[in-house]
PDB file of the backbone (N, CA, C, O) and the ligand in Angstrom, with CONECT records:
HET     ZN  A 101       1
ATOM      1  N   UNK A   1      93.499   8.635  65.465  1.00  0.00           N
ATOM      2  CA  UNK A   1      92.589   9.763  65.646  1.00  0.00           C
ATOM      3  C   UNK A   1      91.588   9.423  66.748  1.00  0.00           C
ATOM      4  O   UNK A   1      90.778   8.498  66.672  1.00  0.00           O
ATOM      5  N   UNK A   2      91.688  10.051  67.525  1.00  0.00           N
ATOM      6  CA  UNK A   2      90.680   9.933  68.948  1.00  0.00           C
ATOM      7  C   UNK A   2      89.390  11.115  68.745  1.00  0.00           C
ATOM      8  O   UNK A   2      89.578  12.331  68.712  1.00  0.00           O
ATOM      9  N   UNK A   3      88.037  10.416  68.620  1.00  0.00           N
ATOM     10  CA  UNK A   3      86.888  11.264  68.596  1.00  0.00           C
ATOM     11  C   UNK A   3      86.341  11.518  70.218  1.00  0.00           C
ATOM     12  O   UNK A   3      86.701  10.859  71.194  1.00  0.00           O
ATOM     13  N   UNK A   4      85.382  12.651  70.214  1.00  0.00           N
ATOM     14  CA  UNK A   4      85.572  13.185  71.297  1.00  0.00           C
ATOM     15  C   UNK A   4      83.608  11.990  71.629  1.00  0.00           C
ATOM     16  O   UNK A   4      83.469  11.418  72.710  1.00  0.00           O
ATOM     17  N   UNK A   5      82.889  11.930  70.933  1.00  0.00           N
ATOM     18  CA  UNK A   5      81.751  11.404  70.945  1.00  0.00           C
ATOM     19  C   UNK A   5      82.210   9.847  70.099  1.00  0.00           C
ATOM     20  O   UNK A   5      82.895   9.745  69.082  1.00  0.00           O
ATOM     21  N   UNK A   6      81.676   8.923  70.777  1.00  0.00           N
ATOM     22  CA  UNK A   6      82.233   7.484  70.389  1.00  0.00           C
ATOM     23  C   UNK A   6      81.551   7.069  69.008  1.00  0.00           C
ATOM     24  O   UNK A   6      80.984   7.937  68.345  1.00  0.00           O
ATOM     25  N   UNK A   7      81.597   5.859  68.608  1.00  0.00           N
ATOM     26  CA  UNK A   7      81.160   5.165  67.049  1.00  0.00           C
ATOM     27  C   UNK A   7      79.798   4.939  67.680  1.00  0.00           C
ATOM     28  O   UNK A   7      79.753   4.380  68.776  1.00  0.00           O
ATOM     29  N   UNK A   8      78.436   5.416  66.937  1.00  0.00           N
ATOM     30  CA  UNK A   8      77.033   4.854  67.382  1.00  0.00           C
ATOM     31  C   UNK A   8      76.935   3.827  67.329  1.00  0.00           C
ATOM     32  O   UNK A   8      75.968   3.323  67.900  1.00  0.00           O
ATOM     33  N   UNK A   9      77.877   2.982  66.620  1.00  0.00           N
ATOM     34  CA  UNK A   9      77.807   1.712  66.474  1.00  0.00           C
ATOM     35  C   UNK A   9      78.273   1.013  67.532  1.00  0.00           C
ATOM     36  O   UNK A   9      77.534   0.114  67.934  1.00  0.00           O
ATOM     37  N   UNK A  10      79.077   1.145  67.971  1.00  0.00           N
ATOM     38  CA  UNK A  10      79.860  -0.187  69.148  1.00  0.00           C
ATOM     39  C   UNK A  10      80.426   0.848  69.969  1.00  0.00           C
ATOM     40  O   UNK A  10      81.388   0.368  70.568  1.00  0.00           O
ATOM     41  N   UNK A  11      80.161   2.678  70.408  1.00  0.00           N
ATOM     42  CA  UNK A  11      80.901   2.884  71.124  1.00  0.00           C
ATOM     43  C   UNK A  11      82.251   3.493  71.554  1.00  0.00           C
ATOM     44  O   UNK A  11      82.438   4.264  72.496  1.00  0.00           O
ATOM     45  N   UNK A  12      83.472   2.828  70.379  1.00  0.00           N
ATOM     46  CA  UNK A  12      84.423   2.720  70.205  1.00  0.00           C
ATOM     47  C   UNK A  12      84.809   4.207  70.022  1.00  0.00           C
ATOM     48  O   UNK A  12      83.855   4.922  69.717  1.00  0.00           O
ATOM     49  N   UNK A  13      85.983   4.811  70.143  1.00  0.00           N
ATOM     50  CA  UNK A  13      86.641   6.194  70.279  1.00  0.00           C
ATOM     51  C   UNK A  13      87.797   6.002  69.646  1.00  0.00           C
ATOM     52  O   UNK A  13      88.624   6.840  70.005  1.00  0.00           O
ATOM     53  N   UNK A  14      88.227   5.199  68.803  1.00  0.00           N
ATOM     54  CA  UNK A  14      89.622   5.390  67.607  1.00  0.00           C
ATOM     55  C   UNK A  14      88.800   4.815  66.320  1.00  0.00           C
ATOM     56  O   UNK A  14      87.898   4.021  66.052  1.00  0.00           O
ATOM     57  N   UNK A  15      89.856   5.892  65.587  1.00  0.00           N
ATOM     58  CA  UNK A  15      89.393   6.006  64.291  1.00  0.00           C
ATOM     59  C   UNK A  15      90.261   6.148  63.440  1.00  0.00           C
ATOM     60  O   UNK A  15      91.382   6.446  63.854  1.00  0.00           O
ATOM     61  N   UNK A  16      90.096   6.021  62.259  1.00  0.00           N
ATOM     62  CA  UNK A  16      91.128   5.695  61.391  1.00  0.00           C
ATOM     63  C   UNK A  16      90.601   6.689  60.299  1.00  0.00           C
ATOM     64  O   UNK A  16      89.385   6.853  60.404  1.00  0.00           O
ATOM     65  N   UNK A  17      91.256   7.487  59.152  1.00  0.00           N
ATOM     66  CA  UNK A  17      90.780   8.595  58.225  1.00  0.00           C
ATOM     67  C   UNK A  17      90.870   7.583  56.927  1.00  0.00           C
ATOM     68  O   UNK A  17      91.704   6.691  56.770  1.00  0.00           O
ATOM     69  N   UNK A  18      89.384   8.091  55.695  1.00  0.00           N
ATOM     70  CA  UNK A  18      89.318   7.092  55.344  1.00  0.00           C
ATOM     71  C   UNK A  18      89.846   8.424  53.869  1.00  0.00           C
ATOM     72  O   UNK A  18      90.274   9.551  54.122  1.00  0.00           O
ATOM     73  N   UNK A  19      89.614   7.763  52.197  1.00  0.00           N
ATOM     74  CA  UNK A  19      90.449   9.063  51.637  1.00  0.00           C
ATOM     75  C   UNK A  19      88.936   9.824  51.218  1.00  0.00           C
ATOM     76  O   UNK A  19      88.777  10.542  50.231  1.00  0.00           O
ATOM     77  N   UNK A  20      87.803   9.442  52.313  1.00  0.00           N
ATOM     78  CA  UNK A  20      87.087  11.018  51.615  1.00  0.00           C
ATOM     79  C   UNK A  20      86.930  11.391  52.823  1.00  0.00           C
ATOM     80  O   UNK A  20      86.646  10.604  53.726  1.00  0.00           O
ATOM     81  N   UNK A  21      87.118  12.798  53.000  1.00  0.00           N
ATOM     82  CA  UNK A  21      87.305  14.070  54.425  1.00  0.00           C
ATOM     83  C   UNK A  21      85.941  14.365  54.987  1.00  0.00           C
ATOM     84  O   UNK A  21      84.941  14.829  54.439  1.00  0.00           O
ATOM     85  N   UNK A  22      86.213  13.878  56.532  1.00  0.00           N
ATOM     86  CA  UNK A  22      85.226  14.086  57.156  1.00  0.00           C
ATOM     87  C   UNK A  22      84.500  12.633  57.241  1.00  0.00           C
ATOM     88  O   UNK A  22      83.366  12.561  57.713  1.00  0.00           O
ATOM     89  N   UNK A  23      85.089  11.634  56.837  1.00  0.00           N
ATOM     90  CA  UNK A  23      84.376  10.413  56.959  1.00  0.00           C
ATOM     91  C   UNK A  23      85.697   8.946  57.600  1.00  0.00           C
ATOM     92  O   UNK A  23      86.511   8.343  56.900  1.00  0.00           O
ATOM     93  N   UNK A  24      85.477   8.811  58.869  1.00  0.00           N
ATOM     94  CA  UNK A  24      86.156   8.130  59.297  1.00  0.00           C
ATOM     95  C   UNK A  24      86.217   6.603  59.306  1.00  0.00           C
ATOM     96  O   UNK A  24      85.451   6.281  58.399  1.00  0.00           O
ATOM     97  N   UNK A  25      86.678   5.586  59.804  1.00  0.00           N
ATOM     98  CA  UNK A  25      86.756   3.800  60.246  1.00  0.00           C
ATOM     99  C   UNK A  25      87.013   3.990  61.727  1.00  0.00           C
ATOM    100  O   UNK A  25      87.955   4.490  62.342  1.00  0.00           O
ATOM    101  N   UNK A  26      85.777   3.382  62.132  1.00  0.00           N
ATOM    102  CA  UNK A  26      85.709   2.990  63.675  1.00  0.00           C
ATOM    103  C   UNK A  26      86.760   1.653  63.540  1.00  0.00           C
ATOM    104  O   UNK A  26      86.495   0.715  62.788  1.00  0.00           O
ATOM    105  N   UNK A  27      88.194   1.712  64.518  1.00  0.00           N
ATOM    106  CA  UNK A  27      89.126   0.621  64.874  1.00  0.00           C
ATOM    107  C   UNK A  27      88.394  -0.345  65.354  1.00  0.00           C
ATOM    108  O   UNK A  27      88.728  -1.387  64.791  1.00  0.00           O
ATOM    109  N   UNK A  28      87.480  -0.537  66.188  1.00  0.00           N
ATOM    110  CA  UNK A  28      86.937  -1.270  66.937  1.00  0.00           C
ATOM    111  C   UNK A  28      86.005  -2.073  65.787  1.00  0.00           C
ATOM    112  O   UNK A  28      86.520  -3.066  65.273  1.00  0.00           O
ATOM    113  N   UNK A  29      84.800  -1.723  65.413  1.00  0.00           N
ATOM    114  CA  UNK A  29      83.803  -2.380  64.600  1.00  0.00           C
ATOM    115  C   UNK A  29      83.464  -2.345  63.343  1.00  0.00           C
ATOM    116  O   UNK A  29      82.473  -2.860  62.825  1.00  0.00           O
ATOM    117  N   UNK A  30      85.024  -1.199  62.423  1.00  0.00           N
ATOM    118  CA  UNK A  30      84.979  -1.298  61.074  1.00  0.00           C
ATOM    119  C   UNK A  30      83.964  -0.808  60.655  1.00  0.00           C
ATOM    120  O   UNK A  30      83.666  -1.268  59.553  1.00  0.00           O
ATOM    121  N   UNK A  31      82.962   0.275  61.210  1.00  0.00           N
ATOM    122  CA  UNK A  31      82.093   0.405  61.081  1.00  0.00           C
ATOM    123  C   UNK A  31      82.137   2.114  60.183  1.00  0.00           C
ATOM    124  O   UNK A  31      82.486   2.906  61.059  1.00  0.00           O
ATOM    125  N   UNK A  32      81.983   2.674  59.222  1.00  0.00           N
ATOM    126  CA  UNK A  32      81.899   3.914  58.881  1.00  0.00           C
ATOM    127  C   UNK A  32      81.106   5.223  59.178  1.00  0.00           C
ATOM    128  O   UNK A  32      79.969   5.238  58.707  1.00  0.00           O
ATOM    129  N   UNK A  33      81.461   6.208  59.800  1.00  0.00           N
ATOM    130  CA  UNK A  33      80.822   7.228  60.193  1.00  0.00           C
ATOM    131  C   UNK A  33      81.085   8.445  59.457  1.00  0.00           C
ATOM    132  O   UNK A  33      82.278   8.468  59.154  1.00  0.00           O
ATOM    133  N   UNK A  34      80.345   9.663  58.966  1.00  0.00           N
ATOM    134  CA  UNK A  34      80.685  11.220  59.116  1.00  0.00           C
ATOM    135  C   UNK A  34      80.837  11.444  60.536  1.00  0.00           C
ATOM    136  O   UNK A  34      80.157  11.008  61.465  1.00  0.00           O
ATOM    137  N   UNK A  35      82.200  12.464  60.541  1.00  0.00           N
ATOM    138  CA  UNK A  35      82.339  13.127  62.091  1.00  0.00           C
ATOM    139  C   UNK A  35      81.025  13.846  62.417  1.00  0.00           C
ATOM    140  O   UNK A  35      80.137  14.213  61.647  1.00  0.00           O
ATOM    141  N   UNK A  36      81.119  13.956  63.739  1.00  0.00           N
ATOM    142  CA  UNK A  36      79.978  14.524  64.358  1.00  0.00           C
ATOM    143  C   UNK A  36      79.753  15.841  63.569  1.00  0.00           C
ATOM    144  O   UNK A  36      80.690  16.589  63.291  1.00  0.00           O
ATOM    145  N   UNK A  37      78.492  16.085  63.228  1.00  0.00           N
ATOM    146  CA  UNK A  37      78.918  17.939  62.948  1.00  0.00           C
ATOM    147  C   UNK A  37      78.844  18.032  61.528  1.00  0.00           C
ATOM    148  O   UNK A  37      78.213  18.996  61.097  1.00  0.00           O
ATOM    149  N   UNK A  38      79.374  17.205  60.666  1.00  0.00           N
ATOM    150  CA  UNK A  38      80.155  17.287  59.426  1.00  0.00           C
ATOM    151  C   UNK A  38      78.673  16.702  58.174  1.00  0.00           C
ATOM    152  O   UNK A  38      77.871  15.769  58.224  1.00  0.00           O
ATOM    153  N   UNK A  39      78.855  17.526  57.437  1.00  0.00           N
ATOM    154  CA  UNK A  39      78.279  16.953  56.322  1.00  0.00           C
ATOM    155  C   UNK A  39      79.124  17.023  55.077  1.00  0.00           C
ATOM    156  O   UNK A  39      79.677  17.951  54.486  1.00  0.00           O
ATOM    157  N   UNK A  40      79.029  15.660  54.870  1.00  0.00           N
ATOM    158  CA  UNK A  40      79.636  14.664  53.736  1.00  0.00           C
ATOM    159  C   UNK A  40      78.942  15.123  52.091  1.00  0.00           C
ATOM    160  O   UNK A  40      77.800  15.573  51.998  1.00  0.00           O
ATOM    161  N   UNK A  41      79.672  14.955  51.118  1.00  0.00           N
ATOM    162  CA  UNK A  41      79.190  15.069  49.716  1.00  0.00           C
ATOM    163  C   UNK A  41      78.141  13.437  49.568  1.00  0.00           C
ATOM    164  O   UNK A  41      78.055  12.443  50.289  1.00  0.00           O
ATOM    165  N   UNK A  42      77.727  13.696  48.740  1.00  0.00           N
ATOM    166  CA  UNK A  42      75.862  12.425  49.243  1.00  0.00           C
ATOM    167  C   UNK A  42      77.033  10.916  48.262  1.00  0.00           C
ATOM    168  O   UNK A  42      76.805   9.708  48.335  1.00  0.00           O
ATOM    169  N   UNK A  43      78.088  11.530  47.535  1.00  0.00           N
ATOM    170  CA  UNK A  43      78.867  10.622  46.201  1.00  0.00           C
ATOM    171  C   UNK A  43      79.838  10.018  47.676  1.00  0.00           C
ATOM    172  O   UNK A  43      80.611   9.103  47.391  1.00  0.00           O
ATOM    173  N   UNK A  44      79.837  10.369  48.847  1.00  0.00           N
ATOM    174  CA  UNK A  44      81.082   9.436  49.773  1.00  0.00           C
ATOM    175  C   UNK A  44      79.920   8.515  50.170  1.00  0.00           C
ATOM    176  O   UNK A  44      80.377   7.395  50.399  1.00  0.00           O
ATOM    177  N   UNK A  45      78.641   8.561  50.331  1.00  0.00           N
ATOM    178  CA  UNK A  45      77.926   7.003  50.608  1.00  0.00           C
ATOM    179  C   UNK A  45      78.388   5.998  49.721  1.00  0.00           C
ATOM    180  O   UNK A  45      78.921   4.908  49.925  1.00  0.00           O
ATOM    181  N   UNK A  46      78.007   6.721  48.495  1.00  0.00           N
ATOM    182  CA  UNK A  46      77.612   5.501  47.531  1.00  0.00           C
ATOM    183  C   UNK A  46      79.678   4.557  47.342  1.00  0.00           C
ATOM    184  O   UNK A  46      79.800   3.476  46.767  1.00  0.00           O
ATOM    185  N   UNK A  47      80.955   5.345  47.978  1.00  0.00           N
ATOM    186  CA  UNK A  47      81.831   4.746  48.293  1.00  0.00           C
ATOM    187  C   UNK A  47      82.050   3.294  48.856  1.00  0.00           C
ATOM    188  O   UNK A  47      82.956   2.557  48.468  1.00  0.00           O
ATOM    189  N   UNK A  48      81.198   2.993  49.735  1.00  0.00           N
ATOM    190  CA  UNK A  48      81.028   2.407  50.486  1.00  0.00           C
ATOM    191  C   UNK A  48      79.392   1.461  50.748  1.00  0.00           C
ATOM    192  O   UNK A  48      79.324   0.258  51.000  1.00  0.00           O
ATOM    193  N   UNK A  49      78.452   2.221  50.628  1.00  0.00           N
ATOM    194  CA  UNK A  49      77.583   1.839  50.987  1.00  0.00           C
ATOM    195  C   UNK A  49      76.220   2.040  49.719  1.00  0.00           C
ATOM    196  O   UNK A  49      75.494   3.027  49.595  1.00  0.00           O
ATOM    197  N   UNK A  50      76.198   0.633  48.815  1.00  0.00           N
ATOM    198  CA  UNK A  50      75.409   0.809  48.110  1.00  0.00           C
ATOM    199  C   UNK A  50      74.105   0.861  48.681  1.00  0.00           C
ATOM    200  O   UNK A  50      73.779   0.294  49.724  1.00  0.00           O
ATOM    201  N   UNK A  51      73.043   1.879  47.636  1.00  0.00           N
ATOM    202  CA  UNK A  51      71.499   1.737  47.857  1.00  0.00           C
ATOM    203  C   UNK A  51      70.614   0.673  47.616  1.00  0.00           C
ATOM    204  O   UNK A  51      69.400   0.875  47.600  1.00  0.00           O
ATOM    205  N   UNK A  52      71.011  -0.242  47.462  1.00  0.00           N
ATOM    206  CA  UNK A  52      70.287  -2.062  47.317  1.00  0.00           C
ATOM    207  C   UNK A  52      70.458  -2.208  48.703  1.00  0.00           C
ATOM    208  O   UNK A  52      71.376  -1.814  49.422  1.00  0.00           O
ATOM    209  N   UNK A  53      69.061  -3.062  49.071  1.00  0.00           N
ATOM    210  CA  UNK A  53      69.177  -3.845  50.025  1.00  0.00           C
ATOM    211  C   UNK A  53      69.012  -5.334  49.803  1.00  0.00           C
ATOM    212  O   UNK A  53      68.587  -5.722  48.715  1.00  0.00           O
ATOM    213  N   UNK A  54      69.232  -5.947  50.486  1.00  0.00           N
ATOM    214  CA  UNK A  54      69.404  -7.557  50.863  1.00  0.00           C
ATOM    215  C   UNK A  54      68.734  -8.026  52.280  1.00  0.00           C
ATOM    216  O   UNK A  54      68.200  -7.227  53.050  1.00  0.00           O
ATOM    217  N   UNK A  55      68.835  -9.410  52.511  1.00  0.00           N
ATOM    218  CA  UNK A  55      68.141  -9.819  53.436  1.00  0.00           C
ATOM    219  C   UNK A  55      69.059  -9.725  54.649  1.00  0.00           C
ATOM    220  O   UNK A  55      68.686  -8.953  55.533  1.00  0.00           O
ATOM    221  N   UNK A  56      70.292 -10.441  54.848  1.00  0.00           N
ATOM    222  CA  UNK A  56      70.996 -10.230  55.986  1.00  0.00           C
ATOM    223  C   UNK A  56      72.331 -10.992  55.536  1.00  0.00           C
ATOM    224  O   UNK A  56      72.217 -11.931  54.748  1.00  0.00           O
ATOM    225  N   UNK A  57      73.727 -10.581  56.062  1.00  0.00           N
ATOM    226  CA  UNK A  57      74.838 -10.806  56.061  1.00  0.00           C
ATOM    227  C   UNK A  57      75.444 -11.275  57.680  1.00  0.00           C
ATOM    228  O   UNK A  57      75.016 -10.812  58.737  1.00  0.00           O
ATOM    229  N   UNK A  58      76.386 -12.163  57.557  1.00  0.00           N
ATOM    230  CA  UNK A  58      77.016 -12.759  58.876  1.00  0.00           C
ATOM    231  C   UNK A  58      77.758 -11.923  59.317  1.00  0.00           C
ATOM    232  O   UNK A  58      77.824 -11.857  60.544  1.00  0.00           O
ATOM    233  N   UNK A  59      78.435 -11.154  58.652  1.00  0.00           N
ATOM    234  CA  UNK A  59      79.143  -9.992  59.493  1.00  0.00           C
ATOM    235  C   UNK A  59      79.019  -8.604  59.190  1.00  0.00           C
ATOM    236  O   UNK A  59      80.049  -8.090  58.754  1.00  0.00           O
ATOM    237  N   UNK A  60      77.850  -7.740  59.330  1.00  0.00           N
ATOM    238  CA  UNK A  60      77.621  -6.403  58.684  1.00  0.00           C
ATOM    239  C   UNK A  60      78.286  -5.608  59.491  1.00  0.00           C
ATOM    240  O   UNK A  60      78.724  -5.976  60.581  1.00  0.00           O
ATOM    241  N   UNK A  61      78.423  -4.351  58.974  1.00  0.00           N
ATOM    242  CA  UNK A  61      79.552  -3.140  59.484  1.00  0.00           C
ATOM    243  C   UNK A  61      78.372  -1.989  59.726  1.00  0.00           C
ATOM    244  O   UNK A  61      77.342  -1.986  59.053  1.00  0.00           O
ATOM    245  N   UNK A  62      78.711  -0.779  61.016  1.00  0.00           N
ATOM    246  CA  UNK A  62      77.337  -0.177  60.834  1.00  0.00           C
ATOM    247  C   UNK A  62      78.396   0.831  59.848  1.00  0.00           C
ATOM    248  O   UNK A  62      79.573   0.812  59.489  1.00  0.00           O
ATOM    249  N   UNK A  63      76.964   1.861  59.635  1.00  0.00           N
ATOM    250  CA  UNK A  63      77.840   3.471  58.813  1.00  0.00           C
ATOM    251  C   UNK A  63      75.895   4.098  59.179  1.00  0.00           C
ATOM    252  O   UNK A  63      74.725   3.722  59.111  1.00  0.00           O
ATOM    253  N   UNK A  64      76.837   5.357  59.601  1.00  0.00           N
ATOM    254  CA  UNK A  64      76.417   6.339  59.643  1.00  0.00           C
ATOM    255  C   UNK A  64      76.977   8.015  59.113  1.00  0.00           C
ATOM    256  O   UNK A  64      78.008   8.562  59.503  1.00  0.00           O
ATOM    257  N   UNK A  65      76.085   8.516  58.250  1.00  0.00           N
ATOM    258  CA  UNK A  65      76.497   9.831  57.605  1.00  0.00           C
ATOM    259  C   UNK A  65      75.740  10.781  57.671  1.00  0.00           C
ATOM    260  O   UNK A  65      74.568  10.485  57.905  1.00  0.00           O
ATOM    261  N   UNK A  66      76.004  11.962  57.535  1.00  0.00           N
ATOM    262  CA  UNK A  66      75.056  12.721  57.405  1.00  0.00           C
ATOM    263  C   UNK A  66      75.626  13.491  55.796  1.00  0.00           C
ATOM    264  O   UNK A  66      76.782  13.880  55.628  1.00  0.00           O
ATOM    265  N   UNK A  67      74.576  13.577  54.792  1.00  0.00           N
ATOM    266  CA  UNK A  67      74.903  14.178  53.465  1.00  0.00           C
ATOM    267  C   UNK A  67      74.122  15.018  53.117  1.00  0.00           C
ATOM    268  O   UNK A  67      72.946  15.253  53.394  1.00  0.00           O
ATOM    269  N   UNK A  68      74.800  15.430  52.529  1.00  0.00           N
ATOM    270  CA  UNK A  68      73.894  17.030  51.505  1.00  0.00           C
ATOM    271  C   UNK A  68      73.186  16.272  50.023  1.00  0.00           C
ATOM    272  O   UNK A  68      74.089  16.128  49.199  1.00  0.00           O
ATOM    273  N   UNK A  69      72.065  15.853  49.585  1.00  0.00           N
ATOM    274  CA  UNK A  69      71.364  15.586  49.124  1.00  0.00           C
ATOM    275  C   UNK A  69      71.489  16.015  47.269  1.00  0.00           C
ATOM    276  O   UNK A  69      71.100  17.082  46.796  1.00  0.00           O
ATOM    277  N   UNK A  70      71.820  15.422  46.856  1.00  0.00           N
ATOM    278  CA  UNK A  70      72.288  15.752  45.212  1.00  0.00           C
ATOM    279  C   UNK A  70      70.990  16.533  44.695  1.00  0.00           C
ATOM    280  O   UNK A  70      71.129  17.527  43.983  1.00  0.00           O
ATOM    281  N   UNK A  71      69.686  16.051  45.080  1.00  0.00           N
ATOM    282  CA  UNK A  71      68.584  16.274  44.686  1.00  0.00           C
ATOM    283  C   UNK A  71      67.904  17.973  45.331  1.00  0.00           C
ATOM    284  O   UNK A  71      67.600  18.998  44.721  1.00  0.00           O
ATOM    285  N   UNK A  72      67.885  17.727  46.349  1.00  0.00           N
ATOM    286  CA  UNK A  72      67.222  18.918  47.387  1.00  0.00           C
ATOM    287  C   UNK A  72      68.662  19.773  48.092  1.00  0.00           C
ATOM    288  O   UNK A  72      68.447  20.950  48.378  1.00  0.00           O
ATOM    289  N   UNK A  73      69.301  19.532  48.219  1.00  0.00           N
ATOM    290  CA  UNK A  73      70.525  19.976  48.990  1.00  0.00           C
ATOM    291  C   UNK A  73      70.383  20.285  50.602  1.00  0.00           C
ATOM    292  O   UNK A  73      71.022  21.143  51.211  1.00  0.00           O
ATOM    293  N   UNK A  74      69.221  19.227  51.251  1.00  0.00           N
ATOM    294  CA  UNK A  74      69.328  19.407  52.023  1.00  0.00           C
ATOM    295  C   UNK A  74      70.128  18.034  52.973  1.00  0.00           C
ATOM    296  O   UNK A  74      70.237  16.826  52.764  1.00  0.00           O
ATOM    297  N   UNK A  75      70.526  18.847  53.945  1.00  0.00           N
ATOM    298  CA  UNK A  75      71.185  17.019  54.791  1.00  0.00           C
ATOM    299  C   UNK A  75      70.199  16.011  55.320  1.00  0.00           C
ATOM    300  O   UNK A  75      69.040  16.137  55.714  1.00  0.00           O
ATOM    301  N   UNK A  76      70.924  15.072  55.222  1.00  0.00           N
ATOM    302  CA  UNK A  76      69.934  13.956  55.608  1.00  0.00           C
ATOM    303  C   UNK A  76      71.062  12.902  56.232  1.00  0.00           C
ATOM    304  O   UNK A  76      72.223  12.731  55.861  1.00  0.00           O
ATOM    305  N   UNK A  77      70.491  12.400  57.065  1.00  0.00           N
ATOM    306  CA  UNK A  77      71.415  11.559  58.190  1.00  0.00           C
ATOM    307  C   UNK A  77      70.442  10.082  57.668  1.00  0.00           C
ATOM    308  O   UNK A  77      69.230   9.865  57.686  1.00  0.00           O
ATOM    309  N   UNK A  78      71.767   9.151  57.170  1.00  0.00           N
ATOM    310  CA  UNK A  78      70.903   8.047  57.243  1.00  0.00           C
ATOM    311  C   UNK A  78      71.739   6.705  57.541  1.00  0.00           C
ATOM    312  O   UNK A  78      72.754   6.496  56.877  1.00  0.00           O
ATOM    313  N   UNK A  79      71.323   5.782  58.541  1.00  0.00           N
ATOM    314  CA  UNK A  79      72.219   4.963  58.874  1.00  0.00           C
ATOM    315  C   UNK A  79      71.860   3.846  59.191  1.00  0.00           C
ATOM    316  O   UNK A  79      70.631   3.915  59.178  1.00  0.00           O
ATOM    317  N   UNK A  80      72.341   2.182  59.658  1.00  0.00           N
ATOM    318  CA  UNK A  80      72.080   1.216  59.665  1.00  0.00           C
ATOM    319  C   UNK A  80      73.332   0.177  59.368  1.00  0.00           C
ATOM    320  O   UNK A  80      74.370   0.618  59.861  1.00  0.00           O
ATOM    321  N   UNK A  81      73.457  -0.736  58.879  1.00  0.00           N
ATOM    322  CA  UNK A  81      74.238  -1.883  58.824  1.00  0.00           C
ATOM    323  C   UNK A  81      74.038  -2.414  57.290  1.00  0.00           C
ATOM    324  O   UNK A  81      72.995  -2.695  56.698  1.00  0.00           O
ATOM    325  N   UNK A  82      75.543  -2.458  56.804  1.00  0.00           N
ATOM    326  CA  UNK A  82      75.927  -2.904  55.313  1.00  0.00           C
ATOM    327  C   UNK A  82      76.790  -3.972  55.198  1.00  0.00           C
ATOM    328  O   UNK A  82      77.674  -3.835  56.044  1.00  0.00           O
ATOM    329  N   UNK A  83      76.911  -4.753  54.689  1.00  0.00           N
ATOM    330  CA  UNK A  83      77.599  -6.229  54.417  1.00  0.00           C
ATOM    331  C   UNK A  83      78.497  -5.530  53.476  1.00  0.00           C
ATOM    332  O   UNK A  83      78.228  -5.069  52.366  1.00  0.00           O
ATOM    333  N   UNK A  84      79.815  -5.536  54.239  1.00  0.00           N
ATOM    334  CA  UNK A  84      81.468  -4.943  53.530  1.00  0.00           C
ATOM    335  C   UNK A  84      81.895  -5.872  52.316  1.00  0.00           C
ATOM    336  O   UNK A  84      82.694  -5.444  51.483  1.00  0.00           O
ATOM    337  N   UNK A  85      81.317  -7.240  52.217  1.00  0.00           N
ATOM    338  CA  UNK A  85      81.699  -7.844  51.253  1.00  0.00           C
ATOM    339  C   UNK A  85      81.331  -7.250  49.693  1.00  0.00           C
ATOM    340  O   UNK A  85      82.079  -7.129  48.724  1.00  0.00           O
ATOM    341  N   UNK A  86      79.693  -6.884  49.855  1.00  0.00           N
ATOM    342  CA  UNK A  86      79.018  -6.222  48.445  1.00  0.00           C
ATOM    343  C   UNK A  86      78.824  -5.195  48.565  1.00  0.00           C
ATOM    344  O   UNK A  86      78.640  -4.663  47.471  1.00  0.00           O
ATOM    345  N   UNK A  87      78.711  -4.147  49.849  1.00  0.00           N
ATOM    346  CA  UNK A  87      78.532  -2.663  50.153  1.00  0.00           C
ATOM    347  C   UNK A  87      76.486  -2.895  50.255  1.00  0.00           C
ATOM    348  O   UNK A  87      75.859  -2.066  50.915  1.00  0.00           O
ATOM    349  N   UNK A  88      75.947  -3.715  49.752  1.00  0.00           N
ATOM    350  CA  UNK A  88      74.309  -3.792  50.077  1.00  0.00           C
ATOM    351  C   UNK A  88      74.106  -3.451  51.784  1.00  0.00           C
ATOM    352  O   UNK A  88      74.815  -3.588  52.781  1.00  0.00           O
ATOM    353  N   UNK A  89      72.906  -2.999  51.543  1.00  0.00           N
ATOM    354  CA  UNK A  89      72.282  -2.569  52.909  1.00  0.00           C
ATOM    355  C   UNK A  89      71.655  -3.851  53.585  1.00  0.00           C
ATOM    356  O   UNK A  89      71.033  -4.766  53.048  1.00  0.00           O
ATOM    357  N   UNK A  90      71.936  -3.695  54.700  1.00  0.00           N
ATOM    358  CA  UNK A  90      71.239  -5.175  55.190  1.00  0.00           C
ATOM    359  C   UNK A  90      70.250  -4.497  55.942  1.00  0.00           C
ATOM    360  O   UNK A  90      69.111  -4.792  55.579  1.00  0.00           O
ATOM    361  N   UNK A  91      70.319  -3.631  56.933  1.00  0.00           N
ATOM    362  CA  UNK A  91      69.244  -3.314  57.489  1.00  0.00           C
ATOM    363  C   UNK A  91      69.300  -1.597  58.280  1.00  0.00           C
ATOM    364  O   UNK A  91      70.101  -1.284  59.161  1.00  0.00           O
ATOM    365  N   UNK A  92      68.323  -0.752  57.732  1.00  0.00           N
ATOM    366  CA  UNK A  92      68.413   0.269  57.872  1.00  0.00           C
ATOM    367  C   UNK A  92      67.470   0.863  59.463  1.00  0.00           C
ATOM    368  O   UNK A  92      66.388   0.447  59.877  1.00  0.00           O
ATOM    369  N   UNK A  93      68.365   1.937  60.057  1.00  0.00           N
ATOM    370  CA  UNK A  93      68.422   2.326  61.238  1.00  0.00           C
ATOM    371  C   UNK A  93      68.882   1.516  62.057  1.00  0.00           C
ATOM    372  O   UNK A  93      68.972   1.824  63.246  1.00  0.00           O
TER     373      UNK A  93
HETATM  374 ZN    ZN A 101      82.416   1.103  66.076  1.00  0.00          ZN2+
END
């Protein structure tokens, strides 16, 4: 899958479909995104990217999403770098 706007993370323009829609794998930096445009159910973060943070990991992955808010229903774009081993946040924006 070729995106037309690259991974914020590294750039990268192939992508791989992951099984929740509208949320891709950057080939390049393993990194998780919502497509441009797209808002995600707020339950495809927590897939991937738990709400704990931690201090820092040797190899973090970025992800960026934008979700519709369980609480308010409004979207909210929130992104940064998660350690793929535990899904913890290492460091946000
Ligand atoms: Zn990338």
């Amino acid at each position: 899958m070729k995106e037309d706007n690259g991974c914020p993370g590294c750039s990268g323009t192939e992508f791989a479909p992951t099984h929740v829609k509208d949320v891709v794998r950057c080939k390049t930096c393993g990194g998780i995104i919502s497509r441009p445009g797209k808002v995600v159910p707020a339950v495809a973060t927590l897939l991937f990217v738990k709400d704990k943070m931690k201090g820092g990991c040797e190899h973090p992955r970025y992800f960026d999403f934008t979700y519709r808010s369980e609480a308010h229903g409004d979207a909210t774009r929130v992104h940064g770098w998660y350690d793929p081993a535990d899904g913890m946040v290492v460091q946000y924006g």
